[in-house]
C-alpha positions as CSV (number, residue, x, y, z in Angstrom):
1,X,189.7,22.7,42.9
2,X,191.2,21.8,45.9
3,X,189.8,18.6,47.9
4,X,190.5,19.6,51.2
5,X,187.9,22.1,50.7
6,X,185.4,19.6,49.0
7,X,183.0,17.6,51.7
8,X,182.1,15.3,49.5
9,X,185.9,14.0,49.5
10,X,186.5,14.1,53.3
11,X,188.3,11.2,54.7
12,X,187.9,9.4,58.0
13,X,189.2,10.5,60.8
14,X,190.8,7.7,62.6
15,X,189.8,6.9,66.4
16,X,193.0,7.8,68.0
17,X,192.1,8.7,71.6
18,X,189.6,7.9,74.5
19,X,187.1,10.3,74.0
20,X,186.4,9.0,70.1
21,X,186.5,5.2,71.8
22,X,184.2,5.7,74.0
23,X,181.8,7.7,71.2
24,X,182.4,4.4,68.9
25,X,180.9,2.3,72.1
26,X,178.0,4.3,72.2
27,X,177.5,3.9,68.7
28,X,178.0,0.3,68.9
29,X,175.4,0.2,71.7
30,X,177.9,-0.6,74.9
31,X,176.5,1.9,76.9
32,X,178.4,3.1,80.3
33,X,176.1,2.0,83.1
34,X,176.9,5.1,85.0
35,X,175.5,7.3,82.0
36,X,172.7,5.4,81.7
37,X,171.8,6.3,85.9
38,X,173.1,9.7,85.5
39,X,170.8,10.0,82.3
40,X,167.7,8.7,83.8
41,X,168.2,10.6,87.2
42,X,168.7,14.1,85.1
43,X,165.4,13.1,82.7
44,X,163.3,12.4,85.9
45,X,165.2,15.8,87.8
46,X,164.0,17.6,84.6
47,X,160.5,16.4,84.4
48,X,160.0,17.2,88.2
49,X,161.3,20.4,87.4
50,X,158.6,20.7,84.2
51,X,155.5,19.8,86.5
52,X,156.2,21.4,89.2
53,X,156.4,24.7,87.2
54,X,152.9,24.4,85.5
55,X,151.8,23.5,88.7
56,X,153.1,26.2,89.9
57,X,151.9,28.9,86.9
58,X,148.4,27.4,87.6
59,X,148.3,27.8,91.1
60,X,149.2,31.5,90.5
61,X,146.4,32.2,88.1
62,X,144.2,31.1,90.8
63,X,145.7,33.6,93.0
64,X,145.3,36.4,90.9
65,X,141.3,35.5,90.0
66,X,140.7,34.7,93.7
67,X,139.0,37.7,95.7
68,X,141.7,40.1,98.2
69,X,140.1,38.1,101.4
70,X,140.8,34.9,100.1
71,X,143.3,32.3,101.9
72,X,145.3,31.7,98.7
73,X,146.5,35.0,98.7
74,X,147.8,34.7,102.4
75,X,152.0,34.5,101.7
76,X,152.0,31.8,104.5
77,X,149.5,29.8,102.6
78,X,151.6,30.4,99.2
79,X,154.1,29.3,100.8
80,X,153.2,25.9,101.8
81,X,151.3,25.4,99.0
82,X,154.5,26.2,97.0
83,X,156.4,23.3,99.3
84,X,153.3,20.8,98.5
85,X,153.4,21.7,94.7
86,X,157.5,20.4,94.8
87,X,156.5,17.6,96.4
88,X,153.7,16.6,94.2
89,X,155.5,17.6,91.2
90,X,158.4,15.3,92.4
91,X,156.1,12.3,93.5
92,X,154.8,12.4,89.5
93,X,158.0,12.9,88.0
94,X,159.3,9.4,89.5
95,X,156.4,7.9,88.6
96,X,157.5,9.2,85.2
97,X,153.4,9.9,85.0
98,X,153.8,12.4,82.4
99,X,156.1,10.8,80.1
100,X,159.2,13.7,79.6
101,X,161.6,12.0,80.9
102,X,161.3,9.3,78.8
103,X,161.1,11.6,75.8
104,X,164.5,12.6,76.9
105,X,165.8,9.3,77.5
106,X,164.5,8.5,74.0
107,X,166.9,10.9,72.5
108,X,169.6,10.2,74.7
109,X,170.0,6.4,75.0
110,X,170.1,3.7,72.2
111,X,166.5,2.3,71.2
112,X,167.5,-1.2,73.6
113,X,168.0,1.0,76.8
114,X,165.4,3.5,76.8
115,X,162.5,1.2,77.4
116,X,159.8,2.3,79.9
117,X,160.4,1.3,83.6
């Protein structure tokens, strides 16, 4: 049998560019400051994104049980209350109130950078 085929006899593959330097950083723990913003930044972005979405399903299931003459079916009032629900939603996020971003930085940083702010 041939070993190239068998992955139980694969060899290293030696670090011979950037790209695999920087992975072996990472894995050593030397983490690119700038990542580390751009990670946090997204994480937060995403969890903003999250709440502001159930906020957003909940405040249409109000809608839809709410009676035809009532102010929360007005568009000008869904509207607003739309604007207030991304502003909320954003307000929480960077409190990081509901904890997803930090689930996400979790998986995306080493266990010594991804400690709650």
């Amino acid at each position: 049998m041939d070993n190239k085929l068998n992955p139980l006899a694969a060899q290293p593959i030696p670090l011979d560019n950037a790209k695999d330097e920087k992975v072996a950083a990472a894995a050593d723990g030397a983490l690119d400051p700038a990542y580390v913003a751009k990670a946090t930044k997204v994480a937060v972005e995403f969890e903003s994104f999250f709440i502001s979405h159930m906020l957003h399903q909940m405040r249409e299931s109000a809608r839809t049980l709410a009676p035809e003459d009532s102010p929360t079916r007005d568009r000008v009032n869904q509207n607003m209350t739309d604007m207030v629900d991304n502003m909320l939603a954003g307000n929480i996020a960077n409190q990081r109130a509901f904890g997803v971003a930090d689930a996400i930085l979790k998986q995306l940083l080493p266990a010594p950078l991804n400690k709650v702010q």
